[in-house]
KEKEDO-677436 format. One record per residue (C-alpha): residue number from 1; x, y, z. Coordinates in steps of 0.05 Angstrom, whole numbers, plus 5000, padded with zeros to 4 digits. Example, Ala and Ser with C-alpha at 12.3 -4.5 7.8 and 13.67 -1.06 7.14 Angstrom:
KEKEDO-677436
 pos   xx   yy   zz
   1 5246 4910 5156
   2 5273 4979 5143
***
This chain:
KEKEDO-677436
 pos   xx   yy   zz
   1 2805 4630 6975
   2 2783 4644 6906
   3 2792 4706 6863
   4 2737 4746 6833
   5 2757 4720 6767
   6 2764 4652 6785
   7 2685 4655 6818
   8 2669 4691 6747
   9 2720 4623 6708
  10 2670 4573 6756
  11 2606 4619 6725
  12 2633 4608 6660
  13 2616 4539 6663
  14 2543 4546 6681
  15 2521 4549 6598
  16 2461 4598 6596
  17 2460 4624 6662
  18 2499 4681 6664
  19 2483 4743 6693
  20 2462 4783 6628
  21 2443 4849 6642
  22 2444 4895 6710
  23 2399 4969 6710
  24 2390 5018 6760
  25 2345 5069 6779
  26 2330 5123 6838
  27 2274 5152 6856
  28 2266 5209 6897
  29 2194 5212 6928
  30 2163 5269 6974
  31 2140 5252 7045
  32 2064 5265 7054
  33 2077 5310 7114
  34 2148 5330 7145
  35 2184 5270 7181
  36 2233 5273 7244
  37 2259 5234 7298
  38 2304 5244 7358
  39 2363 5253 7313
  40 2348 5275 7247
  41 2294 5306 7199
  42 2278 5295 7129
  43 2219 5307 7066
  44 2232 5259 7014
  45 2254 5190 7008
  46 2292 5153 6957
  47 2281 5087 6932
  48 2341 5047 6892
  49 2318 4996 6851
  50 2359 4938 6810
  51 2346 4892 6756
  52 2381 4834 6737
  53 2363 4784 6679
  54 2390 4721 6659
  55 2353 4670 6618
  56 2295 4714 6593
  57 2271 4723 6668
  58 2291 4780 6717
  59 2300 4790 6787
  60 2280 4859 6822
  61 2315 4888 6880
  62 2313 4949 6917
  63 2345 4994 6974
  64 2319 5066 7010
  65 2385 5101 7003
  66 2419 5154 6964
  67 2420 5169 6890
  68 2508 5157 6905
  69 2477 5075 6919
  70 2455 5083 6845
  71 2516 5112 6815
  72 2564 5046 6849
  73 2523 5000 6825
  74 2524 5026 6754
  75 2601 5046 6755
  76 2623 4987 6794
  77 2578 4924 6818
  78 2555 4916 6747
  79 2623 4907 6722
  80 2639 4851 6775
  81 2579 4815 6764
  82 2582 4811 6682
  83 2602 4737 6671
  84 2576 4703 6743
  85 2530 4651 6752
  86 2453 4673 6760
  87 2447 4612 6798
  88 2482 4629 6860
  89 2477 4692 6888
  90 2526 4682 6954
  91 2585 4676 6895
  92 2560 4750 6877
  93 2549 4776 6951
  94 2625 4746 6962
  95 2650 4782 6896
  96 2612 4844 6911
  97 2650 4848 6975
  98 2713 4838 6963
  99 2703 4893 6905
 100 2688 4950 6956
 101 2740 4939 7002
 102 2775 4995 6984
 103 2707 5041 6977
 104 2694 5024 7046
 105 2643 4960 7056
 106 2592 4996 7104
 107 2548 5050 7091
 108 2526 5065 7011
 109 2571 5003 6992
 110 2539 4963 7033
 111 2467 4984 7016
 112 2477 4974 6944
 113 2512 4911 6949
 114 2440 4888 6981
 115 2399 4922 6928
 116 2440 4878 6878
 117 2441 4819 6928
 118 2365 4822 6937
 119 2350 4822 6851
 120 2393 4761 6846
 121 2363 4719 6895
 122 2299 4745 6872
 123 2324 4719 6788
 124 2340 4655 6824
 125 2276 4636 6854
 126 2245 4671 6791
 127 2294 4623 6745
 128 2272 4567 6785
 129 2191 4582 6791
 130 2183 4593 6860
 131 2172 4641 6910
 132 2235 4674 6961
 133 2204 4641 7013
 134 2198 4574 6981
 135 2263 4574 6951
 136 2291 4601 7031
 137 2250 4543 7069
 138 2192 4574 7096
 139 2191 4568 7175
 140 2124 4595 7174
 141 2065 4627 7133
 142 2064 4693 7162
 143 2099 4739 7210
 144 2065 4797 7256
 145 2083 4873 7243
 146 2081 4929 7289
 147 2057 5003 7259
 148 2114 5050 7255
 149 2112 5132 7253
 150 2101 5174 7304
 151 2148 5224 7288
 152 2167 5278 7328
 153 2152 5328 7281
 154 2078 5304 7286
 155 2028 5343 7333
 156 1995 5295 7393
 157 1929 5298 7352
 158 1970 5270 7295
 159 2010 5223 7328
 160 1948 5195 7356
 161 1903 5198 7293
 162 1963 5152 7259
 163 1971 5106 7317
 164 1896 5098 7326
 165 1887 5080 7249
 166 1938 5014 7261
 167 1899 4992 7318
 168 1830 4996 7278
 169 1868 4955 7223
 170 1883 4895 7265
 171 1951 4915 7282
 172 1964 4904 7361
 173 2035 4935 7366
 174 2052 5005 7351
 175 2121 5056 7365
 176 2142 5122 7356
 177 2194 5175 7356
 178 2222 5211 7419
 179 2281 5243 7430
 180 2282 5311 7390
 181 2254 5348 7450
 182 2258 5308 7508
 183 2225 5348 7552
 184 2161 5337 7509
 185 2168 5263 7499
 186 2133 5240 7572
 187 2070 5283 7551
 188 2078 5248 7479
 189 2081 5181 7505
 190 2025 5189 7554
 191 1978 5213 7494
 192 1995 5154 7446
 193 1978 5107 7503
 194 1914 5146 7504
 195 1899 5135 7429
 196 1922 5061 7428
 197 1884 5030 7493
 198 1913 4967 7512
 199 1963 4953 7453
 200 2031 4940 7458
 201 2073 5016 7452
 202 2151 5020 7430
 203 2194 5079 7433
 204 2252 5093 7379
 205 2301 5148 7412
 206 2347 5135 7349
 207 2401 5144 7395
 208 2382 5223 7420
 209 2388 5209 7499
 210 2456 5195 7546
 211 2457 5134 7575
 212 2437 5158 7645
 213 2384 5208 7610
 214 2358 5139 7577
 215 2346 5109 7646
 216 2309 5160 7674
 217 2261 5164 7614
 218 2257 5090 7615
 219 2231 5100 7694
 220 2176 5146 7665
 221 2154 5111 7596
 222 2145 5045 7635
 223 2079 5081 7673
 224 2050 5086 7600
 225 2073 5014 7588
 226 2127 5021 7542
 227 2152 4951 7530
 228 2205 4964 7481
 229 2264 5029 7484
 230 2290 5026 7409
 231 2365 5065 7410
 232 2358 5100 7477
 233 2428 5115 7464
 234 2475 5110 7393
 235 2478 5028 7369
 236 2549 5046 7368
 237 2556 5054 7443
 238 2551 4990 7460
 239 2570 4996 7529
 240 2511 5046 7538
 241 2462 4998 7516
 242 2491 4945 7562
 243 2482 4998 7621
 244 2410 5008 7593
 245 2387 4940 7584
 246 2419 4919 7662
 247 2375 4975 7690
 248 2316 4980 7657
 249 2244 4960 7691
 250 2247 4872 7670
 251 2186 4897 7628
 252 2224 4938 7582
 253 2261 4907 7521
 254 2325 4945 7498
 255 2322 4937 7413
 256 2381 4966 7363
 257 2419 4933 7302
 258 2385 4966 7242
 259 2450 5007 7232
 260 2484 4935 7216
 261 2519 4924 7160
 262 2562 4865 7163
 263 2558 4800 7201
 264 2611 4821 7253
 265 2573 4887 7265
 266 2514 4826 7291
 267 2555 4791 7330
 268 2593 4847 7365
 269 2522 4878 7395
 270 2499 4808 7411
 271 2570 4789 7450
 272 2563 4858 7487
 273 2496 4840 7512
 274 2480 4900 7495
 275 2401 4886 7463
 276 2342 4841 7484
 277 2312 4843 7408
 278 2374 4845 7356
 279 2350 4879 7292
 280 2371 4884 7215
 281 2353 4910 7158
 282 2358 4870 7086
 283 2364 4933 7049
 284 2427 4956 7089
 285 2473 4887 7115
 286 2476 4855 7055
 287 2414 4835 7019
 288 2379 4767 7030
 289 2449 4737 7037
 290 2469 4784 7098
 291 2402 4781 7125
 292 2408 4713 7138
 293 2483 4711 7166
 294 2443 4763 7209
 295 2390 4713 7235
 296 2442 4667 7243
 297 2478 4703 7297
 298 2408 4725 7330
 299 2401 4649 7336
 300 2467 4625 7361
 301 2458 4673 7415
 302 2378 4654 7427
 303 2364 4729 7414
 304 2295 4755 7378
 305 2310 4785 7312
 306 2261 4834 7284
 307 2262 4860 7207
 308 2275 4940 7205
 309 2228 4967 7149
 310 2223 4947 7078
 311 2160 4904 7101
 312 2149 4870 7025
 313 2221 4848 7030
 314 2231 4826 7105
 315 2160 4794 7100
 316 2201 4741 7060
 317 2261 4738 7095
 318 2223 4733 7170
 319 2177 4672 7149
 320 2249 4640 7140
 321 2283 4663 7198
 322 2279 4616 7260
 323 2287 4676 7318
 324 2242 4723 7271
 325 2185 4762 7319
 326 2164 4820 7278
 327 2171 4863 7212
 328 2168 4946 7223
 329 2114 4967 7187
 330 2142 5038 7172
 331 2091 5086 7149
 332 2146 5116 7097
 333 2155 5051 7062
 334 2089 5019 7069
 335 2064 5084 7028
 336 2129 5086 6976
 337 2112 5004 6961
 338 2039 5007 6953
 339 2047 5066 6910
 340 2101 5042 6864
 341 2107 4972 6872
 342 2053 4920 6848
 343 2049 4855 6890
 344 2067 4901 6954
 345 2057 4866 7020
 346 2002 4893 7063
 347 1988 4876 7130
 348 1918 4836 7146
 349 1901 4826 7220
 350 1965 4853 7236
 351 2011 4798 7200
 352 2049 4794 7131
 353 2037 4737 7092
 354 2073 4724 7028
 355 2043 4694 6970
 356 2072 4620 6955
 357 2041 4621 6882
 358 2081 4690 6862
 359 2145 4678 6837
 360 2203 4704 6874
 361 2190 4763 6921
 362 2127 4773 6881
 363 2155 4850 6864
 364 2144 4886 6793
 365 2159 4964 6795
 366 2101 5010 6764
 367 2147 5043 6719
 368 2092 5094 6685
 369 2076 5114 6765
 370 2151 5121 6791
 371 2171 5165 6726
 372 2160 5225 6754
 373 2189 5215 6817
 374 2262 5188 6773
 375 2327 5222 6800
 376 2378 5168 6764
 377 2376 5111 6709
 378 2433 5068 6694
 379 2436 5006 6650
 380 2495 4954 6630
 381 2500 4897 6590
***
């Protein structure tokens, strides 16, 4: 198995397209009303982004993570990415690795090795004049999204006023939060179904119920027509989610995974038969490189896979996915990208649909707009 610095002595031989430069930022941007769900509350949101150039062109990545994601890419993943090949972006996701083993591979590691991850592939396709998708194999043009909010710290009247809005949009699949008081989250349920008519409704628990607790909602939500529990219980109890998904009315699908980080993590849920609908998110497991080893293992096993967040990144990455069903279209991200992110993917008649003529992801931050909201810059040569 190679070294780092034998992957960098093979870049070395790739005249001209070394990886030249690697900059950081953070951006730390206010939530346009306080956000909750079963588990945890917050006001702000912070958006790492990456750039890497090589050969007068550069690629843009990005992660929603801390301003500590920021500081290890400067202090470390820059350093062991000087010298390697813009051209192939697995030898960096394998050098990346190896290089946090020590730091601990999951959590902030992980989510700025896929920052960095994502702006290389993104250089790539860039280097090479295509699009992501292009450059991935598209498997198809577009890929459905579902509307995703409903936090707990919302009233009913807004709860339904956001869920409505989807629906008038085009968008025939909505969720939302339960869990932080559970003995309010029937009464919630029963008034989004209200607001949304016919359209498909998820729930996201984000792990705040016991597994029996779970069950018994699971007997009430399915009056309302709740066709998918999201975390009834923590992704980490896997036996939990087994009991869950055994139990559960046939109409109900069990979803977790967005807590992945590494391929293992995948395959581990999927081997438990723990989920109906595996999820992952490209901003956490490893960029556009662990995002596929992801989709991988939700095909082996002939499991759905469904994109958490980030919709102008998994847009890409699900039109290349074979077991890809839908993209969360996350009301906290969808409003971050549009804001500060030109050539942001927005939903029309409820699908994502990358543009083919836009090279790479199609991404350029608005640098005069995110100023204000900058927490952290970083920049090595």
């Amino acid at each position: 198995m190679e070294t780092i610095e034998e992957l960098k002595d093979t870049a070395a031989h790739a005249a001209g397209t070394r990886i030249a430069r690697l900059s950081v930022c953070a951006y730390k941007i206010p939530t346009d009303a306080p956000e909750a769900d079963g588990t945890y509350e917050w006001t702000s949101t912070t958006l790492v982004t990456v750039e890497a150039d090589a050969m007068d062109q550069t690629g843009f990545g990005y992660t929603y993570a801390d301003t500590a994601t920021a500081t290890l890419i400067h202090d470390h993943l820059a350093n062991v990415l000087s010298g390697l090949d813009a051209f192939s972006p697995q030898s960096a996701f394998l050098a990346m690795r190896r290089s946090v083993r020590n730091l601990g591979r999951e959590g902030i590691a992980s989510m700025a090795v896929s920052a960095v991850d994502v702006a290389l592939w993104d250089l790539k396709a860039k280097l090479l004049g295509m699009s992501l998708l292009k450059l991935l194999g598209a498997l198809r043009a577009s890929i459905p999204v579902y509307g995703s909010g409903g936090f707990t710290s919302y009233t009913n009247q807004q709860l339904q006023r956001q869920l409505a809005g989807w629906i008038r949009d085009g968008i025939i699949a909505v969720k939302m939060k339960i869990g932080s008081h559970p003995e309010c989250d029937v009464d919630r349920v029963r008034a989004a179904r209200q607001a949304i008519g016919s359209a498909d409704l998820y729930a996201d628990a984000n792990g705040a119920y016991s597994a029996r607790q779970a069950l018994h909602m699971a007997e009430k939500f399915v009056n309302f027509g709740v066709s998918w529990f999201e975390e009834p219980v923590s992704s980490d109890d896997l036996p939990g989610l087994r009991f869950i998904r055994r139990r559960a009315p046939s109409c109900m699908e069990i979803a977790a995974g967005e807590y992945g980080y590494t391929q293992l993590y995948f395959r581990r849920m999927l081997r438990a038969e723990a989920v109906d609908v595996i999820q992952a998110d490209a901003t956490r497991c490893g960029g556009v490189t662990g995002f596929l080893k992801a989709a991988e293992e939700a095909d082996s096993f002939g499991i759905p896979l469904s994109a958490h967040t980030s919709p102008s990144l998994h847009g890409h990455l699900c039109c290349a996915a074979p077991r890809a069903r839908n993209v969360e279209y996350f009301h906290d991200h969808v409003r971050i990208e549009r804001m500060l992110l030109d050539g942001a993917l927005a939903a029309q008649d409820g699908m994502l649909k990358p543009d083919l003529s836009a090279p790479g992801l199609g991404l350029n931050l608005k640098k005069a707009d995110a100023e204000k909201y900058l927490v952290y810059r970083g920049d090595r040569a």
